[in-house]
C-alpha positions in Angstrom: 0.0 0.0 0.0 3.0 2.7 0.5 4.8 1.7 -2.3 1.9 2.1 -4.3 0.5 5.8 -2.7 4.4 6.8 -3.2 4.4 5.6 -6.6 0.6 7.7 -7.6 2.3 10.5 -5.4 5.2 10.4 -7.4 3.4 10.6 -11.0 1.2 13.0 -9.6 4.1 15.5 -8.6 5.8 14.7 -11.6 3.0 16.4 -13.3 3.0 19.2 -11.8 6.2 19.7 -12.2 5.8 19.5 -16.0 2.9 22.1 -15.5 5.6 24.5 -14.3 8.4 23.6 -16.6 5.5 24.4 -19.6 4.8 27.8 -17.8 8.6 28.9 -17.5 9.2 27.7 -21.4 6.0 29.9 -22.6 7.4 32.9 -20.4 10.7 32.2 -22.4 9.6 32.2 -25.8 9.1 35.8 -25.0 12.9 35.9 -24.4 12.6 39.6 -26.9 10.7 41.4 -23.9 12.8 40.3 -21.0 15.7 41.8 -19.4 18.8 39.6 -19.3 17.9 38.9 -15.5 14.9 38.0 -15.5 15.5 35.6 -18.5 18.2 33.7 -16.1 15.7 33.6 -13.2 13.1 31.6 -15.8 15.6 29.5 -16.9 17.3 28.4 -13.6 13.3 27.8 -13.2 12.5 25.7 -15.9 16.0 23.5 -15.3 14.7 22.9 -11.8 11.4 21.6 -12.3 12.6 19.7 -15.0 15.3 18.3 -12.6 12.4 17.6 -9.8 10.0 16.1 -12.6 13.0 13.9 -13.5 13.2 12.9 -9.5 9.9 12.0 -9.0 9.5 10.4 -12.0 12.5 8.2 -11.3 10.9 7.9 -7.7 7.5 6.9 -9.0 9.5 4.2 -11.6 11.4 2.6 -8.6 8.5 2.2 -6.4 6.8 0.2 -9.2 9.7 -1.9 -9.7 10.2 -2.6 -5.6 6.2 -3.2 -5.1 6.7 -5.9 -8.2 9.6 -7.4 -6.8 8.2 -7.7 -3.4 4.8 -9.1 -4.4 
């Protein structure tokens, strides 16, 4: 049962990250209107959230493979 919540937790985060990473890339294809700064804030934003939808994901795959190798 925790294996499987942490899995469904997992995917679920994941997309939410991807929600975010989606937002950060829109706000960048309007790279012509930003200042340099703000252009480096998005992008350190978008690199994390794809680096924590990449975690979770990775989470969500290995609690899958433990429940199945346990059962």
């Amino acid at each position: 049962m925790l294996l499987s919540s942490l899995a469904a937790l997992g995917f679920l985060g994941s997309i939410l990250m991807m929600f975010r990473f989606s937002k950060y890339c829109r706000l960048l294809n309007k790279r012509w209107e930003l200042d340099r700064e703000t252009a480096d804030r998005y992008q350190a934003g978008a690199q994390r959230s794809l680096a924590a939808m990449g975690a979770l994901l990775g989470g969500c795959v290995a609690a899958i493979i433990l429940k199945a190798l346990i059962s």
